[in-house]
C-alpha positions in Angstrom: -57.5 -73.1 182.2 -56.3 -69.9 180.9 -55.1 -69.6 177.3 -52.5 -67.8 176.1 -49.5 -67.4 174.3 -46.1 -66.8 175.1 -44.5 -64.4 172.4 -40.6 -63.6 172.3 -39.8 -60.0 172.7 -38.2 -59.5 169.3 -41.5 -60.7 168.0 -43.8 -58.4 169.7 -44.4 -55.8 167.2 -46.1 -58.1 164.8 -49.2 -58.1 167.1 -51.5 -55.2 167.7 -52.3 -55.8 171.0 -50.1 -57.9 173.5 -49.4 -58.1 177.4 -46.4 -58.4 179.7 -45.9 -59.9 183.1 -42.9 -58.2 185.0 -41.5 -59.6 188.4 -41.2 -56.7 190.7 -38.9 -58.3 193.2 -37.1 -55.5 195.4 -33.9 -57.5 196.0 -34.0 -58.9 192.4 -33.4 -58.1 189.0 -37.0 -58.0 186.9 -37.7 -60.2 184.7 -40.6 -60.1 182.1 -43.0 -62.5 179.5 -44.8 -61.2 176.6 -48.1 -63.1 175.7 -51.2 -62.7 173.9 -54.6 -63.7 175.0 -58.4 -63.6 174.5 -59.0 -63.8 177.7 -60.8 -61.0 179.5 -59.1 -61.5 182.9 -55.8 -60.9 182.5 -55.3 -61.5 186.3 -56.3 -65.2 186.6 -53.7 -65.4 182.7 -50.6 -63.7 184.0 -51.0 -65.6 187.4 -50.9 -68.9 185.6 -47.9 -68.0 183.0 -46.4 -66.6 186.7 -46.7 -69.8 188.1 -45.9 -72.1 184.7 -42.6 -70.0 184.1 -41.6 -67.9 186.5 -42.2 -69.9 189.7 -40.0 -68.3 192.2 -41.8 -64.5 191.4 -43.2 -63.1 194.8 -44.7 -60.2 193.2 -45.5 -59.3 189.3 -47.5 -56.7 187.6 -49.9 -56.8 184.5 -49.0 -54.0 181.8 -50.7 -54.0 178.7 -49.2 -52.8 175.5 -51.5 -51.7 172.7 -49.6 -50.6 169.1 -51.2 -46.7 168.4 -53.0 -46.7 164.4 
């Protein structure tokens, strides 16, 4: 089971290091989660939070978002 956890967008620059999952829907307005994990495959993460939350998503990309020192 991957772990992870959701983080609301306002929220997000109180981590260091944090990941979003964005629909990429042609016909469809995108739509994106925040989240943090340990996990090191952040594939098998964002495909479960995908099909937890976003459930209808045909197509979603992984971008990581890392705060600069």
């Amino acid at each position: 089971m991957a772990q992870y956890q959701l983080v609301e967008k306002h929220a997000i620059e109180h981590h260091n290091e944090y990941y979003e999952v964005r629909t990429t829907q042609d016909n469809d307005q995108a739509q994106s989660l925040f989240f943090t994990t340990n996990e090191e495959n952040l594939e098998e993460v964002a495909a479960a939070i995908v099909a937890e939350h976003l459930a209808s998503a045909k197509h979603w990309t992984v971008i990581p978002h890392r705060k600069d020192s």
